[in-house]
N, CA and C atoms as a LAMMPS dump frame, in Angstrom:
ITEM: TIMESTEP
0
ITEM: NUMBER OF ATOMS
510
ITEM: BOX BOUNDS ff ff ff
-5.0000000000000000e+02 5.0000000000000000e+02
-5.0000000000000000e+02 5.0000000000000000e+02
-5.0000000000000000e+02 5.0000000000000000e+02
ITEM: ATOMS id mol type element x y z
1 1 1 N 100.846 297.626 284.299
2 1 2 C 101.47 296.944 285.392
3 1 3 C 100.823 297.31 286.719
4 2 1 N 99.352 297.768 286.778
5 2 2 C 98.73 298.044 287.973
6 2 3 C 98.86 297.061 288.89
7 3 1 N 99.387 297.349 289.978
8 3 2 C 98.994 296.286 290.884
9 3 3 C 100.136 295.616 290.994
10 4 1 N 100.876 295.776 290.517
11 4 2 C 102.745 294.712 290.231
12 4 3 C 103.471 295.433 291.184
13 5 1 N 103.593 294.346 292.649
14 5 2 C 104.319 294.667 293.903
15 5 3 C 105.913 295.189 293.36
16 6 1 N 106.315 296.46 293.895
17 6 2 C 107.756 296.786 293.906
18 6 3 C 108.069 296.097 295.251
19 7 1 N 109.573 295.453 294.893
20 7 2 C 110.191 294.952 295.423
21 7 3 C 111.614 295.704 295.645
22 8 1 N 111.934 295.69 297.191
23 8 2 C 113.024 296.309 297.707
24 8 3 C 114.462 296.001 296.873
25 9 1 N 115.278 296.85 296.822
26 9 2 C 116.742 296.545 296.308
27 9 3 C 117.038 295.031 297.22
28 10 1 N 118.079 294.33 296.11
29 10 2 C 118.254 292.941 297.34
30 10 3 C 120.046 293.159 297.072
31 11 1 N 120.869 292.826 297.636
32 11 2 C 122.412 292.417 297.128
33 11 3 C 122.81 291.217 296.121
34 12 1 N 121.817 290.709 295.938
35 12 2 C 121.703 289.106 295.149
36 12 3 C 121.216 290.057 293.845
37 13 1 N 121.334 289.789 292.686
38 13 2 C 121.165 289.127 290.813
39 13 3 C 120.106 288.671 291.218
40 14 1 N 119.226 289.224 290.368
41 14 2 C 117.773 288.762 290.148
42 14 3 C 117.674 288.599 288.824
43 15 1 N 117.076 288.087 288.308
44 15 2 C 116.757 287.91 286.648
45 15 3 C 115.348 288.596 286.181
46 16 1 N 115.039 289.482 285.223
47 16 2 C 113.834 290.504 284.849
48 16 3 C 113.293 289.603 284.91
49 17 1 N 111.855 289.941 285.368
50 17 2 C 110.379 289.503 285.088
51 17 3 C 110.244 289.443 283.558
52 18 1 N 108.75 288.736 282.973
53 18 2 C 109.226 288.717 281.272
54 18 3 C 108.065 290.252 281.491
55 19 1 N 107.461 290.809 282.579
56 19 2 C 106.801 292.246 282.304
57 19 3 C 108.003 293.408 282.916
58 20 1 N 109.014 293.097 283.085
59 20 2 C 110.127 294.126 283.398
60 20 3 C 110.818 294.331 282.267
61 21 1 N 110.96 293.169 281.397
62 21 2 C 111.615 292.802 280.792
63 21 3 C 110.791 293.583 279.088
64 22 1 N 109.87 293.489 279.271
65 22 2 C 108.92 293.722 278.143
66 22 3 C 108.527 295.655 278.417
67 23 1 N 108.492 296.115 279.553
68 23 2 C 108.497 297.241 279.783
69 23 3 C 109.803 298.185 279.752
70 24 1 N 110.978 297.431 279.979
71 24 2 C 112.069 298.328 279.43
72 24 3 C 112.237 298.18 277.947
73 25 1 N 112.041 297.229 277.687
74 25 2 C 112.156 297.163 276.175
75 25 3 C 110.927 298.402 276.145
76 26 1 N 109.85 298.282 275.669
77 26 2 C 109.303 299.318 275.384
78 26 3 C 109.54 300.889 275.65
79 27 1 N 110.351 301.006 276.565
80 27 2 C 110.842 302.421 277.162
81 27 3 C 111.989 302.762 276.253
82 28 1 N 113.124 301.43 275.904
83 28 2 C 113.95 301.847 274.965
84 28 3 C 113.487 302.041 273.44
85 29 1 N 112.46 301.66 272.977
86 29 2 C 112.329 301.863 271.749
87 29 3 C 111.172 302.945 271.495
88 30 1 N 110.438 302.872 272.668
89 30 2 C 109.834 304.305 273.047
90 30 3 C 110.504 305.738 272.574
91 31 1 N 111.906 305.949 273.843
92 31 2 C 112.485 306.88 273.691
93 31 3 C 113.016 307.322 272.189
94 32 1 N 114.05 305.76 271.758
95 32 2 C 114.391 306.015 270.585
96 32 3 C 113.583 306.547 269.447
97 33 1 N 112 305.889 269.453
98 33 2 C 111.775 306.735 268.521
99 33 3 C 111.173 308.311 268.203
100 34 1 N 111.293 308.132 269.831
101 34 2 C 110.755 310.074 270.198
102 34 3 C 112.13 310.756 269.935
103 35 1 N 112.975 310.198 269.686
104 35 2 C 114.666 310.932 269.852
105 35 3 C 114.591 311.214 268.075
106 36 1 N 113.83 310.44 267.338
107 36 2 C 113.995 310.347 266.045
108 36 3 C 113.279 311.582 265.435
109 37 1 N 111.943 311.394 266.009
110 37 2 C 110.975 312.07 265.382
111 37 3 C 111.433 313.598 265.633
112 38 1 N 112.176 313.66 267.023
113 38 2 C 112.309 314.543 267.254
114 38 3 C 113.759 315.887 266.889
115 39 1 N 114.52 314.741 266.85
116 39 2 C 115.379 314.908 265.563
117 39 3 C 115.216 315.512 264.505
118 40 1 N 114.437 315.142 263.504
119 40 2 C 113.968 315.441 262.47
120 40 3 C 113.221 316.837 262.429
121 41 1 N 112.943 317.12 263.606
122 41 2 C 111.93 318.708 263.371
123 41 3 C 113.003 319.43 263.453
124 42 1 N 113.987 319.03 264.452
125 42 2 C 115.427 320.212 264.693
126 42 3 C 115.678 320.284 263.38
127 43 1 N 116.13 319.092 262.342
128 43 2 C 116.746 319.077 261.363
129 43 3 C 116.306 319.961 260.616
130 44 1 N 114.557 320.459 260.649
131 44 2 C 113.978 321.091 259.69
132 44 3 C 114.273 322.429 260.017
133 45 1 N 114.841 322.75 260.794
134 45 2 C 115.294 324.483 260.935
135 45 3 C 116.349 324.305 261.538
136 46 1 N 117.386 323.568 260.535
137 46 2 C 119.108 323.477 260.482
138 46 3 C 119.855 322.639 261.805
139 47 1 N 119.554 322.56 262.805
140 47 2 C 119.765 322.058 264.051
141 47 3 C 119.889 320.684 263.989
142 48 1 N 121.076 319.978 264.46
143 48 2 C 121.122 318.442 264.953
144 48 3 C 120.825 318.581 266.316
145 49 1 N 120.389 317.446 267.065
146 49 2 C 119.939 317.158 268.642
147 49 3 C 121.219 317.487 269.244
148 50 1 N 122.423 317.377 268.214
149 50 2 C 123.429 317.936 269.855
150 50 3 C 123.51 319.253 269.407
151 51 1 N 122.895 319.982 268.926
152 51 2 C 123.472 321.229 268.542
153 51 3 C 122.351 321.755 269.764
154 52 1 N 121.747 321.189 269.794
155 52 2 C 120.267 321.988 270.425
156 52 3 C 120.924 321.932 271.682
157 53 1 N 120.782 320.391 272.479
158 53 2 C 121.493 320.364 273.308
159 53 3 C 122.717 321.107 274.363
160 54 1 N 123.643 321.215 273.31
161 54 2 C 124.752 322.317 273.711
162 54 3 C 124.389 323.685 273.392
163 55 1 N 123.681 323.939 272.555
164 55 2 C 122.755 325.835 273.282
165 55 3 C 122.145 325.651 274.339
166 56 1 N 121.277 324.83 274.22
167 56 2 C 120.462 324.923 275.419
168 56 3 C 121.012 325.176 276.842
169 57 1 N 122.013 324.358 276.796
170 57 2 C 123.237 324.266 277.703
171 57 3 C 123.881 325.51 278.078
172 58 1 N 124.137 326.094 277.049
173 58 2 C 124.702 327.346 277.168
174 58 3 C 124.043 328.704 277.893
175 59 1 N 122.458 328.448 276.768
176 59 2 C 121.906 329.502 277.131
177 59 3 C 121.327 329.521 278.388
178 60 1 N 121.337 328.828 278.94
179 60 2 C 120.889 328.567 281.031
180 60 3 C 122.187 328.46 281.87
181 61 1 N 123.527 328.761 281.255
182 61 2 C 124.46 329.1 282.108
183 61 3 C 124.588 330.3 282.082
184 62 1 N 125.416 330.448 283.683
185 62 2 C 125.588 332.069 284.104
186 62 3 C 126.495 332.817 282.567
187 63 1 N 125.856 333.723 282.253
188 63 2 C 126.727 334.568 281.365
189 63 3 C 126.615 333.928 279.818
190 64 1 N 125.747 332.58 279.925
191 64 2 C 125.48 332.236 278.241
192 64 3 C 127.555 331.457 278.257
193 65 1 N 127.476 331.023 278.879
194 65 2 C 129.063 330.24 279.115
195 65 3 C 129.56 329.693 279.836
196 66 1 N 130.01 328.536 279.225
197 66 2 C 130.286 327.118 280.408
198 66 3 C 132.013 326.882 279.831
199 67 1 N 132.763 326.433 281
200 67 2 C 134.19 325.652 280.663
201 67 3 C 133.61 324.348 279.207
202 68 1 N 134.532 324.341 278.598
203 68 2 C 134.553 322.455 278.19
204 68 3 C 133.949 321.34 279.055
205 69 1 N 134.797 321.086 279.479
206 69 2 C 134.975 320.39 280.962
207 69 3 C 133.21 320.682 281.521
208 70 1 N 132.551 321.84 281.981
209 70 2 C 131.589 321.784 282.529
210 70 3 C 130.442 321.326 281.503
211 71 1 N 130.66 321.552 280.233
212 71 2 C 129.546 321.39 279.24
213 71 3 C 129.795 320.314 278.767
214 72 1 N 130.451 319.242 278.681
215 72 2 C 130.547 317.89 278.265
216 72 3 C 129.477 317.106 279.891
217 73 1 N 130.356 317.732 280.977
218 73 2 C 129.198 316.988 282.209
219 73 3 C 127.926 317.32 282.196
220 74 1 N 127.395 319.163 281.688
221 74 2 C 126.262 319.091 281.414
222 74 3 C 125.126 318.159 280.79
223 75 1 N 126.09 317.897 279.396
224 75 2 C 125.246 317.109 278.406
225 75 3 C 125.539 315.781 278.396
226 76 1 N 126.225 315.331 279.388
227 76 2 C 126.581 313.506 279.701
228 76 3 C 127.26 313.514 278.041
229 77 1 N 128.563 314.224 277.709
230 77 2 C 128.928 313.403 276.462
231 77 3 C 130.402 313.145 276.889
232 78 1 N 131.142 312.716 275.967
233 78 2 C 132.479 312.514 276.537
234 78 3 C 133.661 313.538 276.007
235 79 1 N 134.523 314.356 276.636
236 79 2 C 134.878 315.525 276.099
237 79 3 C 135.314 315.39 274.465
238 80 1 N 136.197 313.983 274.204
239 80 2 C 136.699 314.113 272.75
240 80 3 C 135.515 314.692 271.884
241 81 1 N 134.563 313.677 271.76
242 81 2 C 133.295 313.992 270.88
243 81 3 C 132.688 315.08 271.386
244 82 1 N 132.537 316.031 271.966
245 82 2 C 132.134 317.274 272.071
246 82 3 C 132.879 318.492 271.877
247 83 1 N 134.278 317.882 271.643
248 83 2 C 135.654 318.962 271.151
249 83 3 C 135.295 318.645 269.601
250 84 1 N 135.201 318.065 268.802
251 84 2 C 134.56 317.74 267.782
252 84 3 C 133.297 318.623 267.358
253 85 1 N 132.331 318.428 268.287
254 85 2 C 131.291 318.79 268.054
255 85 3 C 131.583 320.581 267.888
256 86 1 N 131.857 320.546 269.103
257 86 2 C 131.925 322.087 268.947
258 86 3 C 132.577 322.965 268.043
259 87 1 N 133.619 322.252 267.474
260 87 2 C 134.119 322.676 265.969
261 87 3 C 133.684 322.904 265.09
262 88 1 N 132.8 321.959 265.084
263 88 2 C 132.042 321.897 264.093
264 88 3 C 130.657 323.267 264.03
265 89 1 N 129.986 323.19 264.975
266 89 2 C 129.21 324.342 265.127
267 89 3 C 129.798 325.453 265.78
268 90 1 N 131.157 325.62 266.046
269 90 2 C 131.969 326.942 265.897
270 90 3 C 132.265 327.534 264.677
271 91 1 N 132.208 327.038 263.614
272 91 2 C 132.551 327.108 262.146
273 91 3 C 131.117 327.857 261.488
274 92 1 N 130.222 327.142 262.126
275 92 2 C 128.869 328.163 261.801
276 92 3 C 128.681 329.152 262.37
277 93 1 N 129.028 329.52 263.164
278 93 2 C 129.352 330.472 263.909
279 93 3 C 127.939 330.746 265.198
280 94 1 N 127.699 329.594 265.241
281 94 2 C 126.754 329.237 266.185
282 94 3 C 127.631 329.341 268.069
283 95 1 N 128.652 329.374 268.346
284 95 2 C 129.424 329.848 268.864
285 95 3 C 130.648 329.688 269.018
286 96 1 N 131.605 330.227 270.315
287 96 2 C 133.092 330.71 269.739
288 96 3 C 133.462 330.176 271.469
289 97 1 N 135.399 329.732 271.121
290 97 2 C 135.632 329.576 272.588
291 97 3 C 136.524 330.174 272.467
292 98 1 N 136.557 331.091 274.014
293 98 2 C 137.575 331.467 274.216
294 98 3 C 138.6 330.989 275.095
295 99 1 N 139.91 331.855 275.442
296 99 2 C 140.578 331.154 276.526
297 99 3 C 139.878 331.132 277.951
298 100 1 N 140.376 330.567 278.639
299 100 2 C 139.549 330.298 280.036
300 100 3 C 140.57 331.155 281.179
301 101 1 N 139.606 331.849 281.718
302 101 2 C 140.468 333.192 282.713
303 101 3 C 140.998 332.047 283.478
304 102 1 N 142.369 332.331 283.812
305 102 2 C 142.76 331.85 285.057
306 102 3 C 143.108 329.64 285.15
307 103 1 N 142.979 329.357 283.298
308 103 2 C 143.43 328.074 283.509
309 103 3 C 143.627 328.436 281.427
310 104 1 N 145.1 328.228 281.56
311 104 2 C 145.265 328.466 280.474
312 104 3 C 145.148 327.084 279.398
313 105 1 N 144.956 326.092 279.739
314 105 2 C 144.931 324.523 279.317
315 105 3 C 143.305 324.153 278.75
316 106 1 N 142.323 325.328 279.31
317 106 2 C 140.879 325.006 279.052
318 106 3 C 140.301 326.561 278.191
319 107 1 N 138.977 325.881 277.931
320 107 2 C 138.828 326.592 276.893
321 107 3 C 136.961 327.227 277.715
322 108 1 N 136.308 328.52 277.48
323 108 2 C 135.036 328.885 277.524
324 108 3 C 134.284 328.737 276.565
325 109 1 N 133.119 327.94 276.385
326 109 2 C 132.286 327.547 275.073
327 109 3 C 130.945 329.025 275.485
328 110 1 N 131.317 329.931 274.429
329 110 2 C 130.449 330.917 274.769
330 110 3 C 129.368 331.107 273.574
331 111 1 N 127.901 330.894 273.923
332 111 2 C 126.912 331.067 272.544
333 111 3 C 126.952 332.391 271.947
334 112 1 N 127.053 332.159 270.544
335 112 2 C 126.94 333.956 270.036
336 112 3 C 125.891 334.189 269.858
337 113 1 N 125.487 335.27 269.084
338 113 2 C 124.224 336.011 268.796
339 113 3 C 123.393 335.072 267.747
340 114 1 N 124.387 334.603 267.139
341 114 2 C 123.447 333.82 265.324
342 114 3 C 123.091 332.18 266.361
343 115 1 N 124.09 331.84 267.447
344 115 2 C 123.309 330.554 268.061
345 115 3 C 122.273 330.749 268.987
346 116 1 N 121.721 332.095 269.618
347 116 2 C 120.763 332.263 270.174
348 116 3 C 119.822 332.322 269.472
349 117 1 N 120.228 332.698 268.01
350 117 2 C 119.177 333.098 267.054
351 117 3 C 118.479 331.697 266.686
352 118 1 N 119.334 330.964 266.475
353 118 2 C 119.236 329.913 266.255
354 118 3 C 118.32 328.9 267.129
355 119 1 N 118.648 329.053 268.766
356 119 2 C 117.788 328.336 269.319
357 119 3 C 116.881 328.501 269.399
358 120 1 N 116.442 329.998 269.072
359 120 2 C 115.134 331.005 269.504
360 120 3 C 113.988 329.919 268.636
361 121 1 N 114.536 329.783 266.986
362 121 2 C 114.242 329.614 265.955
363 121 3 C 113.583 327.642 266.404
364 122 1 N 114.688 327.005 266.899
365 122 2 C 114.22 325.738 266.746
366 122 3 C 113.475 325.303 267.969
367 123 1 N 113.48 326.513 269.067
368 123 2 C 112.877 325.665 270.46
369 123 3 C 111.272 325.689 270.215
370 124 1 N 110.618 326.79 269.154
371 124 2 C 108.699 326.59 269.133
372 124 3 C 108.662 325.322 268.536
373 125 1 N 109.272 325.21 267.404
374 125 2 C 109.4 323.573 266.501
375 125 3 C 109.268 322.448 267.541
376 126 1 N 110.456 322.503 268.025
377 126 2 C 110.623 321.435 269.192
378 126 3 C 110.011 321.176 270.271
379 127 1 N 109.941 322.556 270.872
380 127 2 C 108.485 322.459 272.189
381 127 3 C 107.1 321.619 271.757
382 128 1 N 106.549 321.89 270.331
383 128 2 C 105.361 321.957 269.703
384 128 3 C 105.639 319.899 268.962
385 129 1 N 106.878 319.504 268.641
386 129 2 C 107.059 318.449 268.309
387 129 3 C 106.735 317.329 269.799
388 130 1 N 107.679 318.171 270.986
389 130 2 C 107.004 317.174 272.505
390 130 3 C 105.961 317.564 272.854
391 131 1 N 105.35 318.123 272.442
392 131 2 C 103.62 318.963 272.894
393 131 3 C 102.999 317.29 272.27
394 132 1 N 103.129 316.943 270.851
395 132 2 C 102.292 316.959 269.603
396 132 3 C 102.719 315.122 270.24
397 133 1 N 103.879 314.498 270.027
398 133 2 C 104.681 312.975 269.906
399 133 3 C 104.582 312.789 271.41
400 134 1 N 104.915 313.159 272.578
401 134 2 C 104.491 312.942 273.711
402 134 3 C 103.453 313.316 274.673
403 135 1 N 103.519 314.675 274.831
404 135 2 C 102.529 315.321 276.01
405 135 3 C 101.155 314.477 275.147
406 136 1 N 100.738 314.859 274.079
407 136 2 C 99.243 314.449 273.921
408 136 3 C 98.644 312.674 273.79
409 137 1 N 99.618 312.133 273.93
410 137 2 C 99.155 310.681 274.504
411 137 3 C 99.21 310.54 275.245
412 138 1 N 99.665 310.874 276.488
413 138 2 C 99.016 310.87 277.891
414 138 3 C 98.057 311.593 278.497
415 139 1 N 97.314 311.064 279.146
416 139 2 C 96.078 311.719 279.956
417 139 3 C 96.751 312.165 281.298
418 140 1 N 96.19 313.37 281.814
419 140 2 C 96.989 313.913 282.885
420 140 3 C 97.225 312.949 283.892
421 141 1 N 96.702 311.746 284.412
422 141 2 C 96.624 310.975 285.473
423 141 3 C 98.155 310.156 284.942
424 142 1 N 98.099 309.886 283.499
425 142 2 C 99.066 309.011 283.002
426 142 3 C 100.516 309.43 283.394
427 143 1 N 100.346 311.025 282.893
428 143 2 C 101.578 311.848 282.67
429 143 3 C 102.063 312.165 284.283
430 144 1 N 101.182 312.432 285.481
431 144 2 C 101.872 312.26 286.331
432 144 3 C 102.145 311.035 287.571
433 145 1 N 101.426 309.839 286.77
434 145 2 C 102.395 308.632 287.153
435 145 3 C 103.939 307.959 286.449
436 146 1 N 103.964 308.863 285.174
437 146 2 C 105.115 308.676 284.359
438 146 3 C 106.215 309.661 285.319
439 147 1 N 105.488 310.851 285.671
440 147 2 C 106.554 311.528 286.483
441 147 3 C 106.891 311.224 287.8
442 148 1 N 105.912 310.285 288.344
443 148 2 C 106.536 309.727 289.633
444 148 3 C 107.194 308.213 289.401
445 149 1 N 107.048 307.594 288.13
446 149 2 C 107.882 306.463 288.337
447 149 3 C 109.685 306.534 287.773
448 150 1 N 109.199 308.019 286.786
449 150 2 C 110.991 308.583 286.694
450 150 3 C 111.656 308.945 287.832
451 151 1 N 110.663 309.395 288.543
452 151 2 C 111.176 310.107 289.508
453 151 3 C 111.952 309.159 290.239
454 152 1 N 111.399 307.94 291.36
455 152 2 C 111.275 306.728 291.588
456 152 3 C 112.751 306.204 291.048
457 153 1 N 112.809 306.133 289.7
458 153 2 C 113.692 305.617 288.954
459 153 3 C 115.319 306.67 289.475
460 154 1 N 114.507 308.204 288.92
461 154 2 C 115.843 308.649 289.53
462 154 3 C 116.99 308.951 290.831
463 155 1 N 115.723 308.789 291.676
464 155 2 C 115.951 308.572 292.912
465 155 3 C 116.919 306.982 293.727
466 156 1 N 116.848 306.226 292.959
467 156 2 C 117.16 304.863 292.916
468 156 3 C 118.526 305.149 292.478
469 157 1 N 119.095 305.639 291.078
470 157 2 C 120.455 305.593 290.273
471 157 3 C 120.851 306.539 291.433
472 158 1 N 120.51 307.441 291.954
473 158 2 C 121.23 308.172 292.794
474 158 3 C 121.741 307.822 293.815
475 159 1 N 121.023 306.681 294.639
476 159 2 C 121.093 306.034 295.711
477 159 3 C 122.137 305.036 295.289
478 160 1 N 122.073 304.714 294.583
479 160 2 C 123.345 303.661 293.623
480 160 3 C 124.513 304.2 293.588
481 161 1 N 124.307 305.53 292.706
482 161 2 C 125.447 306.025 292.426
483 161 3 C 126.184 306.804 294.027
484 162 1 N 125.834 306.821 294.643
485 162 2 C 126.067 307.504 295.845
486 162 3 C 126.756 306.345 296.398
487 163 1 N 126.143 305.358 296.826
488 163 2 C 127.078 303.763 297.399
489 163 3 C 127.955 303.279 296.83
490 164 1 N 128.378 303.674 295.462
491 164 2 C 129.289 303.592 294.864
492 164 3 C 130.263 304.326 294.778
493 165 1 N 130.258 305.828 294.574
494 165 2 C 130.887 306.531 294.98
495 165 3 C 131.297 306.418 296.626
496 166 1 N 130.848 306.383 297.565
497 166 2 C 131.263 305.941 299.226
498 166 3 C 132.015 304.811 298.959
499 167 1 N 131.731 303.511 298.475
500 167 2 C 132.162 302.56 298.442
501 167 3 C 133.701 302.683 298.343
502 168 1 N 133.617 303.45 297.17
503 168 2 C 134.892 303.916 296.123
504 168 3 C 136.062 304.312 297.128
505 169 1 N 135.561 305.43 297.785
506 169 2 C 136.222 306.198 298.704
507 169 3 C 137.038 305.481 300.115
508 170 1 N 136.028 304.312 300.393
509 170 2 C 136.682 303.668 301.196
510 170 3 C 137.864 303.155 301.508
């Protein structure tokens, strides 16, 4: 799409270009199948993508422990299905919640020792799976115009989500 003028936000419905149109499509089936492939390596040393996910989560919060409530917003899921989830890999003993100091209604999702072990175990797999399915088809020039048009991109939902939120407030 070299050379394909960006055009300012308008207040009017525009209808995709058939190369906007053909480039998100490719981004969605892109991702999906990097979500797959990538899937599958977790799978190979016991791990589903949300399991990874919610360590990962864990293990970069203060103290290796997040509220409910904060670790469902971490990982964009919705609390039911992550009260679920976490049952489920509480039972493996991948980690444990406790009560929450000072709000007796919520719960602390804290990683134990066998889920650190655990992530230790699936993050070379996984690093080495986005090394191998992404990083190496792009050429460095590629990879950091991919990071300035996410960027671009994220900068935009924010600006959205921000006028919406104000809007809201009004």
């Amino acid at each position: 799409m070299a050379g394909t003028q960006r055009h300012a936000p308008s207040a009017t419905t525009q209808r995709l270009t058939d190369d906007e149109l053909a480039v998100w499509r490719s981004l969605l089936d892109t991702t999906t199948e990097l979500r797959r492939l990538l899937s599958a390596k977790l799978q190979e040393v016991g791990l589903s993508s949300g399991d990874y996910s919610v360590l990962l989560a864990l293990i970069e919060a203060p103290g290796n422990a997040l509220r409910s409530s904060e670790l469902a917003t971490a990982i964009d899921w919705e609390r039911s299905r992550l009260s679920h989830h976490l049952g489920r890999m509480e039972r493996r003993g991948l980690l444990r919640r406790d009560d929450c100091p000072g709000d007796n209604r919520g719960a602390l999702v804290v990683i134990t020792a066998d889920g650190s072990s655990a992530l230790r175990r699936a993050s070379g797999p996984h690093l080495r799976a986005v090394k191998r399915f992404f990083a190496d088809a792009l050429e460095p020039h590629q990879l950091a115009g991919l990071g300035d048009a996410l960027a671009s991109v994220r900068a935009h939902l924010d600006t959205l989500d921000r006028a919406t939120t104000e809007g809201e407030a009004s």
